[in-house]
C-alpha positions as CSV (number, residue, x, y, z in Angstrom):
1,X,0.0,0.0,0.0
2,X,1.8,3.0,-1.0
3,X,1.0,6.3,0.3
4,X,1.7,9.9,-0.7
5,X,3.5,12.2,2.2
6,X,0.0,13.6,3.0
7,X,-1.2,10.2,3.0
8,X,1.7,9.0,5.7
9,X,0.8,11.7,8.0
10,X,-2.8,11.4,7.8
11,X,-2.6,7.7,8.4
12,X,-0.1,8.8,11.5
13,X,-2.9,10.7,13.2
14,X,-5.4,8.1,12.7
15,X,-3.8,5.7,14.1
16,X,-2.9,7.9,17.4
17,X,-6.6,8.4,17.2
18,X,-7.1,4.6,17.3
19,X,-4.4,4.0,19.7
20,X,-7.0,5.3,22.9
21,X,-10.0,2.9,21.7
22,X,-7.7,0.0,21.4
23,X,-4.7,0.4,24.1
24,X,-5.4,2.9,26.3
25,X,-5.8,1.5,30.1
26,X,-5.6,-2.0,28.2
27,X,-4.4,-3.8,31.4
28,X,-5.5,-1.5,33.7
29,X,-9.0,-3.8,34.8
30,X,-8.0,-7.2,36.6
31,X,-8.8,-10.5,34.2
32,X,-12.3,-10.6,34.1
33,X,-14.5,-12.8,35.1
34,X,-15.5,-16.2,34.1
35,X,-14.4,-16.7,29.9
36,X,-11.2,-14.3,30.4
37,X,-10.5,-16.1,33.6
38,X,-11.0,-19.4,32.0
39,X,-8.7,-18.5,29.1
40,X,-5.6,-17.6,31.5
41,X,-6.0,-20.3,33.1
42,X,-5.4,-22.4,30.1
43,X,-2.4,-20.0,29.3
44,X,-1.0,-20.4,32.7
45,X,-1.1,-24.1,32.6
46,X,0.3,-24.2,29.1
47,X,3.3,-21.5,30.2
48,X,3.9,-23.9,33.2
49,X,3.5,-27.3,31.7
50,X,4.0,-27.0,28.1
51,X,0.8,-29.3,27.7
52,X,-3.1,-28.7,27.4
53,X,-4.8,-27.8,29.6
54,X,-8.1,-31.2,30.1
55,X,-10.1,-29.4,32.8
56,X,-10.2,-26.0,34.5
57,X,-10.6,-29.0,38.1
58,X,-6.6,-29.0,37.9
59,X,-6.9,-25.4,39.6
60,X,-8.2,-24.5,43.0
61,X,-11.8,-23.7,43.6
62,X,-15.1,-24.9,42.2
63,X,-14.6,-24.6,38.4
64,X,-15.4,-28.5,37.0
65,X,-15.4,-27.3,33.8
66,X,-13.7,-29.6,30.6
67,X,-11.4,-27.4,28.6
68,X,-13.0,-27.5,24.9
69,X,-12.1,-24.4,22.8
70,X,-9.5,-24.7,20.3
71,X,-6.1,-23.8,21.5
72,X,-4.9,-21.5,19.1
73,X,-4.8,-17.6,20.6
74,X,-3.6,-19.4,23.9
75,X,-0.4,-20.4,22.2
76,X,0.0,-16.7,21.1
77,X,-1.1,-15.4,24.7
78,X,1.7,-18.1,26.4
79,X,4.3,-16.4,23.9
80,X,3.1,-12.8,24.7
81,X,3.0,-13.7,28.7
82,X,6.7,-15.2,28.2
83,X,7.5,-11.7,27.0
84,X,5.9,-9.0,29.8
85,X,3.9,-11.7,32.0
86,X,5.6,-11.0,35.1
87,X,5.8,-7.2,34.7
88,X,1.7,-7.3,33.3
89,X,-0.2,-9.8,33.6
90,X,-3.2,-8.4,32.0
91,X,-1.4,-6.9,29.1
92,X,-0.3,-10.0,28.5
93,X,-3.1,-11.3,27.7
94,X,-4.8,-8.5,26.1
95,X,-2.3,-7.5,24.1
96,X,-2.4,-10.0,21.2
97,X,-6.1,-9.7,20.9
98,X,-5.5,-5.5,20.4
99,X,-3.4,-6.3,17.8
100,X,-5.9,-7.8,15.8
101,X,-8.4,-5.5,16.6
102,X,-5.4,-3.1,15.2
103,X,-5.2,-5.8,12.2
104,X,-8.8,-5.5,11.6
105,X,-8.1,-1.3,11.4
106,X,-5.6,-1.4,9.1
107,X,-7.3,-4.2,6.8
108,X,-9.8,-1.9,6.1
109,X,-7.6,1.1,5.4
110,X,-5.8,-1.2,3.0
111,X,-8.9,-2.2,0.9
112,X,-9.8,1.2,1.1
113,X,-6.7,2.1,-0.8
114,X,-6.7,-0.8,-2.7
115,X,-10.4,0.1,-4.0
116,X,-10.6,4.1,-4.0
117,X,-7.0,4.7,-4.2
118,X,-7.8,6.9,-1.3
119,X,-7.8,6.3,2.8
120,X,-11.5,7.8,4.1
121,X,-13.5,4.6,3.3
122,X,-11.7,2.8,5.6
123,X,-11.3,5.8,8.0
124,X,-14.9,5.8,8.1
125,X,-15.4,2.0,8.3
126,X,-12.5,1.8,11.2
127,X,-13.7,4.5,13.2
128,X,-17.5,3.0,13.1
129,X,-16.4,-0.5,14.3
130,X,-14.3,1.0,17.2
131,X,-17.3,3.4,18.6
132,X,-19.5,0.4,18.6
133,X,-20.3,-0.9,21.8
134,X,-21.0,-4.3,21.0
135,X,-16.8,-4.3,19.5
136,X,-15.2,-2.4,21.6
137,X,-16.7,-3.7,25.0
138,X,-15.5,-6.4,27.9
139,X,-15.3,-9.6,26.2
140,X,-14.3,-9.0,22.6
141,X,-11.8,-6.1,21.8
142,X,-11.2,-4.8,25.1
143,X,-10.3,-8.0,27.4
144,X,-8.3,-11.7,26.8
145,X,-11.2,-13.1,25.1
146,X,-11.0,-14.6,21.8
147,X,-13.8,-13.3,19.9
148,X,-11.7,-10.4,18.2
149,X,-9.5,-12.6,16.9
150,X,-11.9,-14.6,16.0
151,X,-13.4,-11.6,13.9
152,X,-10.1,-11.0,12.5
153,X,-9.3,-14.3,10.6
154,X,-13.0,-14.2,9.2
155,X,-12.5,-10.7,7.7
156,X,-8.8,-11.3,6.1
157,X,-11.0,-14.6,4.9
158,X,-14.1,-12.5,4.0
159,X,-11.5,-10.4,1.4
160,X,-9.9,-13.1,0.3
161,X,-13.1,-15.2,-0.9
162,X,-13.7,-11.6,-2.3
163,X,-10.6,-11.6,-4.4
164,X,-10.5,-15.0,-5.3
165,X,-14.1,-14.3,-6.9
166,X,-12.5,-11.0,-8.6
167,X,-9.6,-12.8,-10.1
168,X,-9.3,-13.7,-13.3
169,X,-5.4,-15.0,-13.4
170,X,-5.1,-18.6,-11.9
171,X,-2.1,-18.1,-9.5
172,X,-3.7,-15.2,-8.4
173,X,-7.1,-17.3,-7.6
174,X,-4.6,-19.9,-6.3
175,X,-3.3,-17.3,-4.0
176,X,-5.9,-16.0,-2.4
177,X,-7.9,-19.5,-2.1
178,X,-5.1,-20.3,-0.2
179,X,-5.6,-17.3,2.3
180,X,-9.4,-18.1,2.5
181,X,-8.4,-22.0,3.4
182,X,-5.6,-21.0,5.5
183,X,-8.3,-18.2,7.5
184,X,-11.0,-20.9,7.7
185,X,-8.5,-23.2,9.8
186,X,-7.5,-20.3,11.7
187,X,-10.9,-19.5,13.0
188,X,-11.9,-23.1,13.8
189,X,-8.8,-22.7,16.0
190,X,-9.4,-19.7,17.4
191,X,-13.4,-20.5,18.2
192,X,-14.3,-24.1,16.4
193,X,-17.1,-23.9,14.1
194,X,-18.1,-20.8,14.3
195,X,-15.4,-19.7,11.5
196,X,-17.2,-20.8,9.0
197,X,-20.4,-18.9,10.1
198,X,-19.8,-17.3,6.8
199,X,-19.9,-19.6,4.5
200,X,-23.6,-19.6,3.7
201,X,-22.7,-15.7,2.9
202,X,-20.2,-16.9,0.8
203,X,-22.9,-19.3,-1.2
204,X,-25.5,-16.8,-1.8
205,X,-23.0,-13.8,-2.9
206,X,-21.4,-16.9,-5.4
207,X,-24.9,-17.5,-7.0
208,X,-25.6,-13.8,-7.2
209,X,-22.3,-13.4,-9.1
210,X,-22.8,-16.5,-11.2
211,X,-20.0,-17.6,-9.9
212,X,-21.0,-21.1,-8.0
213,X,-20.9,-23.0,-10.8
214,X,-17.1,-22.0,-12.2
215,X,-16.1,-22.7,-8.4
216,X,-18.1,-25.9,-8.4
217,X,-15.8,-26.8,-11.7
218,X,-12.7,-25.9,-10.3
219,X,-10.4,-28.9,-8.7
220,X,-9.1,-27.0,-5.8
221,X,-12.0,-26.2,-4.5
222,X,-12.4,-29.8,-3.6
223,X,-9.0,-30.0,-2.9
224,X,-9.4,-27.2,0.0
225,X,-12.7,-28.8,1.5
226,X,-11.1,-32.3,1.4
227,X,-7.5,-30.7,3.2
228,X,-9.9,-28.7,5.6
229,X,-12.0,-31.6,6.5
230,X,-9.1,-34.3,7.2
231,X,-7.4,-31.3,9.4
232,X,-10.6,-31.3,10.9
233,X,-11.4,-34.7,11.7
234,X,-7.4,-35.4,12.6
235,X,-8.0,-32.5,15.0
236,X,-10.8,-34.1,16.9
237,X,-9.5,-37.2,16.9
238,X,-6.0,-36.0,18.3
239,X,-8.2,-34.5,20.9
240,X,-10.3,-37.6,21.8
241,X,-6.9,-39.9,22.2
242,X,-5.5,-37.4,24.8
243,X,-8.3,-36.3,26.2
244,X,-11.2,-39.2,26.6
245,X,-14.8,-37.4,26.3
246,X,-13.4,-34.7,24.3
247,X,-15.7,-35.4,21.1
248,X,-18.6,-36.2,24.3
249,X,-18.1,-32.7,25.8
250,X,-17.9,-31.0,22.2
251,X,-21.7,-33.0,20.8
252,X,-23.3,-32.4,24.5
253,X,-21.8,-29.0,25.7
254,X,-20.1,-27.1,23.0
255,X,-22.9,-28.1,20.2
256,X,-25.6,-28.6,22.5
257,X,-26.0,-24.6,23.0
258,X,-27.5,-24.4,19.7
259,X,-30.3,-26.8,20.9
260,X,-30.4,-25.8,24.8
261,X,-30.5,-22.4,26.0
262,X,-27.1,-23.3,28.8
263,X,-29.5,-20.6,31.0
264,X,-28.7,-17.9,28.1
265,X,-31.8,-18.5,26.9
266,X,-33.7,-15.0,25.1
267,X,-36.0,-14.4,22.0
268,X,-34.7,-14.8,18.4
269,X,-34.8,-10.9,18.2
270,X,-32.4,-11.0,20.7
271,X,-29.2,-9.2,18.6
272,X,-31.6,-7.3,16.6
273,X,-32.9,-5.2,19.6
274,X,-29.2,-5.0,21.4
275,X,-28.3,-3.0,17.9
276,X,-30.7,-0.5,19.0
277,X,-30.4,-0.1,22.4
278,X,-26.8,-0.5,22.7
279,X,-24.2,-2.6,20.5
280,X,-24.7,-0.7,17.4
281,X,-26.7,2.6,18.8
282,X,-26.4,5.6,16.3
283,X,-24.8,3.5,13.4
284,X,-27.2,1.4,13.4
285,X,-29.8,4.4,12.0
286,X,-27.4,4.2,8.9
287,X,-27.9,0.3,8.0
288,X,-31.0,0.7,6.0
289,X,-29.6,3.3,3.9
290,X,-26.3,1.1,3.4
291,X,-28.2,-1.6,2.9
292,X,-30.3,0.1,-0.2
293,X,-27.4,1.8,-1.5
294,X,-25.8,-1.8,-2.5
295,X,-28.9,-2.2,-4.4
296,X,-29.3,0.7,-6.3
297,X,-27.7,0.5,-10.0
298,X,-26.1,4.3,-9.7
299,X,-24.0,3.0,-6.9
300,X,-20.7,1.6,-8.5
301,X,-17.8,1.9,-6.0
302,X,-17.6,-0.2,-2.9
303,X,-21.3,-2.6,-4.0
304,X,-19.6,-5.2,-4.8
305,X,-17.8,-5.8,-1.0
306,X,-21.1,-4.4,-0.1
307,X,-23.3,-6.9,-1.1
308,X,-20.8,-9.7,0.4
309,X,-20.7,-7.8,4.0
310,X,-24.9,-8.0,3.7
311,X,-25.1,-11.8,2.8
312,X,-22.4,-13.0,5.0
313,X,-24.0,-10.8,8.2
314,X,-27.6,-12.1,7.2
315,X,-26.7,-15.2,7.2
316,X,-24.7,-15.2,10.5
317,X,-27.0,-13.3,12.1
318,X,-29.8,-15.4,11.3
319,X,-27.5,-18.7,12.5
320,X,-26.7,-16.9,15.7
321,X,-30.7,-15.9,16.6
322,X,-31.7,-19.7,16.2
323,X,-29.5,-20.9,18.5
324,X,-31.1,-21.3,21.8
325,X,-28.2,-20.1,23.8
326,X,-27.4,-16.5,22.8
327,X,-24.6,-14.6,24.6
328,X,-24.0,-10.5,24.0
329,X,-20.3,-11.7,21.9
330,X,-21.6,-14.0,20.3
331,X,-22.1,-11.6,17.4
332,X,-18.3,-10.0,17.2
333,X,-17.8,-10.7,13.9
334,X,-20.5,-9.1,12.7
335,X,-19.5,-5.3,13.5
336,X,-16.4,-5.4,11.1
337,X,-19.1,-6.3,8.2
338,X,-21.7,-3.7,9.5
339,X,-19.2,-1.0,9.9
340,X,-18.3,-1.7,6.1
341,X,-22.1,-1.6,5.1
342,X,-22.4,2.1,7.1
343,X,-19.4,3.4,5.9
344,X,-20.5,2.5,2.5
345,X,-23.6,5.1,3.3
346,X,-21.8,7.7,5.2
347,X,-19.0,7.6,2.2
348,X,-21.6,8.2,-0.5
349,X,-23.5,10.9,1.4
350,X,-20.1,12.5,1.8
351,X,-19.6,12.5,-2.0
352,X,-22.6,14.2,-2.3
353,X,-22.1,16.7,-0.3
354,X,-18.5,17.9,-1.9
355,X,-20.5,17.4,-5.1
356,X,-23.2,19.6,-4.1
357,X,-21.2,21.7,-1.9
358,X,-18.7,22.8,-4.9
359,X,-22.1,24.5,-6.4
360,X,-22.3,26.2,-3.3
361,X,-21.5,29.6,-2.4
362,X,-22.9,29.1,1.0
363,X,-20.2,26.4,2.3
364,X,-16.9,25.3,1.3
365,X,-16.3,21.7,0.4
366,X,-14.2,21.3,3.9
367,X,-16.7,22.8,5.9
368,X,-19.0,20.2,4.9
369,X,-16.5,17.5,5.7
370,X,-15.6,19.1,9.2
371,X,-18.9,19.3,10.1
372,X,-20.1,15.9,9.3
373,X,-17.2,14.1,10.9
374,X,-18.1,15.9,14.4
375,X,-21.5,15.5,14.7
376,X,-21.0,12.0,13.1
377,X,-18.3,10.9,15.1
378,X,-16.9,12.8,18.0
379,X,-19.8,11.8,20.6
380,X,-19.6,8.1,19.7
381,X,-15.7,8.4,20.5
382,X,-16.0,10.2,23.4
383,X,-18.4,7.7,24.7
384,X,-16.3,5.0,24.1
385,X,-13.0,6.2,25.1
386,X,-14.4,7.7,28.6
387,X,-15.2,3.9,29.4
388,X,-11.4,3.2,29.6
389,X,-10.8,6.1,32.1
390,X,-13.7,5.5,34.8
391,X,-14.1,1.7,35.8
392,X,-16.5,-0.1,37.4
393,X,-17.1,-4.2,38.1
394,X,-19.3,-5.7,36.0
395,X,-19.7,-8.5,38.4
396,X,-19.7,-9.4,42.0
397,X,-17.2,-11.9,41.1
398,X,-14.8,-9.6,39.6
399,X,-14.3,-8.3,43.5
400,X,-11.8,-11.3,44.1
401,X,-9.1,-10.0,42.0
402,X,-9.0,-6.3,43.2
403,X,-9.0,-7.2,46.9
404,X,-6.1,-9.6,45.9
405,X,-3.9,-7.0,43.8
406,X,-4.9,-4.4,46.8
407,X,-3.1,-7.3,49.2
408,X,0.0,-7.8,46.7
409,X,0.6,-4.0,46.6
410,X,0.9,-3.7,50.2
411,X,3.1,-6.4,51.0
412,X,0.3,-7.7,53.4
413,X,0.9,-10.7,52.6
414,X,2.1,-13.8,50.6
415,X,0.5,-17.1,52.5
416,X,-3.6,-16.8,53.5
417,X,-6.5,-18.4,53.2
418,X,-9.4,-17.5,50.6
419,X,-13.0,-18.3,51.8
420,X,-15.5,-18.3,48.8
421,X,-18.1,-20.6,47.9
422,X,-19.3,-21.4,44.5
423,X,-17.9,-21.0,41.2
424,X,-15.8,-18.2,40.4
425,X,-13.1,-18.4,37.8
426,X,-11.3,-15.3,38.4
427,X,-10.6,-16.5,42.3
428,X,-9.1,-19.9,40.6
429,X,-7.3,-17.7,38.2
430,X,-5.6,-15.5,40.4
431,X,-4.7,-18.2,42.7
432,X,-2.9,-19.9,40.2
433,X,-1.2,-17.5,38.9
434,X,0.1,-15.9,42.6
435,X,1.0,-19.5,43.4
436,X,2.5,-20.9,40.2
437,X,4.0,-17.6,39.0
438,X,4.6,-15.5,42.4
439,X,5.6,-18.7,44.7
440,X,2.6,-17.3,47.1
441,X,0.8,-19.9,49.5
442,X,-3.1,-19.3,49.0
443,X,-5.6,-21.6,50.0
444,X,-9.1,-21.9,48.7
445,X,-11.3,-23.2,51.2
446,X,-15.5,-23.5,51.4
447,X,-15.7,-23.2,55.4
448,X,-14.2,-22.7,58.4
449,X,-12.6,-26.0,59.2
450,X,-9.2,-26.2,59.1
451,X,-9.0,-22.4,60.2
452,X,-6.9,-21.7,62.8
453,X,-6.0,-18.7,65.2
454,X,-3.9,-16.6,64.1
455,X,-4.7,-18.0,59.9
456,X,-5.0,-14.8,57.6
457,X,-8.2,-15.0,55.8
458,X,-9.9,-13.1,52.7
459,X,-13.4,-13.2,51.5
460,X,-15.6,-11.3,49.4
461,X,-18.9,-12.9,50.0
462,X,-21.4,-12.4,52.7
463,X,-22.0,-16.2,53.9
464,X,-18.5,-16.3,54.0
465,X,-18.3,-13.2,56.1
466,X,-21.4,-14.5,58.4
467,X,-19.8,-18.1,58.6
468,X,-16.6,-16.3,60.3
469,X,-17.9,-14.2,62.3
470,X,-19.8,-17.3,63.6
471,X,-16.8,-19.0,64.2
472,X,-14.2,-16.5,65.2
473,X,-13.3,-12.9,66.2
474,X,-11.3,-10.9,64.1
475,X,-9.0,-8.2,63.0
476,X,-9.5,-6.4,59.4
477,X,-6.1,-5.7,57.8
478,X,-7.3,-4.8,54.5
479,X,-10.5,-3.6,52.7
480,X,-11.8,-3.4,49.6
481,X,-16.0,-1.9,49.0
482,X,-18.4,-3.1,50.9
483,X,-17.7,-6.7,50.7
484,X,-14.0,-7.5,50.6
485,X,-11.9,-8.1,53.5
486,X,-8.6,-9.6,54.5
487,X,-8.5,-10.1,58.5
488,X,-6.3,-12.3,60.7
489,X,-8.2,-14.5,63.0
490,X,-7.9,-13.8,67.0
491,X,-9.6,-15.8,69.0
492,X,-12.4,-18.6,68.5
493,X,-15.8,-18.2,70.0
494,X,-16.7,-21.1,71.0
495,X,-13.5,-21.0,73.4
């Protein structure tokens, strides 16, 4: 991608402007929890082992989980926690999935380039998939989970089915079949079969082209589907010789949430009404006219991707609101494909602005473009980037982790007990990681047996609280809100 001077320094500034969205306060926020929390500890115990991780049981506390997601963005997390692990734990983590939020930025500026010859496409695109909440938000973009990346290798596949469609000289077809093949794995690494979520989109753009047959007629094409499914299938059953029950967990726990709602049960409008309220909010206002606009025979540059972004969407969307469990991230690859179908409108109103606007004697061209990009954009940004600058749990959970680091920070100490009850990821997490990683000595324990005088306990729960204050008197040596405290243990009261 070759860019002029103004270009470079344009490109400069946009990505500063990106940097706060995507980095800024990235491992600020403890690992969150429950998924996050479940994904470190899978890191933690391939950083310490070198092997895979069977069942989240291995750790402390009441997480009986089987460990059933592919492995993939672990291996990258172990390699990015080798680098800055024991100076950040959290960036870590996190960082690897930024960068392919950052990957999924500057894939759009390139095909913006690529296309137009010029950068404000994918300016427009970019800045529309980082102010939407349902992106940029705990669980996909922002946190250790794998659902950006997962967004990530369906794009760079998304393009690459594009290309391969737009070719007409073999080795370039070759070429980017490959990239599409080689993206489809990726995703089934990153999140199973939910990579190929886009496949149907693929289908019905193919027949619209007149394209399916030629693909139908070509040998690689069965070549790829015959490689993918042996990879596949060698996958799965590599996974069932190490880890008995594996395919059993996958059929009743991993596929069963499309059949059984896992307690994530809501209606099939489900996604459709979180665009309006808050995933998608303002953009989403736009959709209809992108939508039309792909449609409409004066429309010439950017249809074509377009049309793709609407079938493969549709048809994800529409897998996604069957399913019986539905889960807020369960749509992250989606927002790179709506961004693409807004900026498409927003692009085309802004050429007919300029157009109109050179007529004008009222308002200069770059008024028009000034004032459109603040109303447009500024408030959404804001919104998003004040989000990164004023916390706030999201879960009583969550509570475990910042009473822990509060401990660690004082030097109050490095061997206690942790009384919690029930199943909390984040509490297994941390504990791990203080114990295999810091050489602490915590304990998770359920009651108040085995407690002694004189035992330094922590607890963020209520019961746990009440069951202590049953048992013994105590001194509070730490604090954290209204239910986190660290105390040493005095004198028993039944004594």
């Amino acid at each position: 991608m070759k860019l002029s001077k103004p270009e470079s320094l344009l490109l400069i500034l946009f990505l500063i402007l990106c940097y706060f969205p995507i980095f800024h306060h990235l491992g600020v926020t403890p690992i969150k929890g429950w998924d996050e929390s479940l994904f470190g500890m899978r890191m933690l115990y391939l950083y310490e082992t070198g092997d895979y991780l069977p069942a989240f049981k291995i750790f402390q506390g009441e997480v009986p989980h089987q460990n059933l997601k592919p492995p993939l963005m672990t291996f990258v997390q172990v390699l990015s926690f080798a680098l800055i692990g024991e100076q950040d734990l959290e960036l870590s983590m996190r960082l690897p999935i930024a960068f392919c939020v950052l990957g999924t930025v500057l894939l759009l500026l390139w095909y913006s380039k690529k296309e137009s010859g010029r950068l404000w496409w994918g300016m427009i695109a970019a800045i529309v998939l980082l102010t939407s909440e349902g992106y940029t938000r705990v669980h996909v973009g922002r946190t250790g989970d794998h659902d950006a990346a997962l967004a990530f290798f369906m794009l760079i596949g998304f393009f690459a089915f594009f290309r391969y469609l737009q070719a007409t000289d073999k080795k370039a077809k070759n070429r980017h079949l490959f990239v599409l093949s080689l993206m489809l794995l990726l995703a089934f690494l990153t999140k199973s079969i939910v990579g190929f979520f886009f496949l149907p989109g693929f289908l019905i753009y193919a027949i619209a082209q007149r394209q399916l047959l030629p693909i139908l007629k070509t040998p690689s094409t069965y070549m790829v589907m015959i490689s993918l499914l042996a990879i596949l299938a060698a996958y799965y059953w590599l996974m069932d010789t190490w880890h008995p029950n594996f395919i059993k967990g996958i059929r009743e726990h991993a596929l069963g949430r499309y059949t059984t709602s896992l307690g994530h049960n809501h209606p099939f409008d489900f996604y459709f009404k979180r665009y309006y309220v808050s995933s998608f909010r303002i953009w989403v206002y736009l959709l209809p006219l992108g939508i039309a606009l792909l449609f409409s025979p004066k429309l010439k540059q950017f249809k074509p991707i377009g049309q793709l972004a609407f079938y493969c969407a549709l048809s994800y969307l529409l897998i996604i609101s069957f399913s019986q469990t539905k889960l807020p991230w369960y749509d992250a690859p989606l927002y790179p494909l709506l961004a693409i179908l807004v900026a498409t409108a927003i692009y085309q109103v802004f050429q007919a602005l300029m157009v109109w606007s050179k007529k004008s004697s009222f308002f200069p061209t770059s008024s028009w473009i000034i004032y459109a990009m603040i109303f447009l954009f500024l408030v959404p940004y804001v919104r998003i980037v004040t989000q990164f600058t004023h916390f706030k749990l999201t879960g009583d959970d969550e509570q475990f982790a910042y009473m822990m680091k509060r401990i660690e920070k004082n030097r109050a100490s490095e061997d206690y007990y942790i009384c919690a009850s029930g199943q909390y990821p984040q509490l297994s997490f941390y504990t791990g990681y203080y114990n295999k990683i810091k050489d602490y000595q915590l304990e998770i324990v359920k009651d108040a047996e085995g407690l002694a005088v004189n035992d330094e306990v922590m607890f963020c729960q209520n019961s746990r609280k009440q069951l202590l204050e049953e048992n013994f008197e105590y001194e509070i040596l730490e604090q954290y809100g209204k239910r986190c405290q660290f105390v040493r243990l005095i004198a028993r009261r039944d004594e």
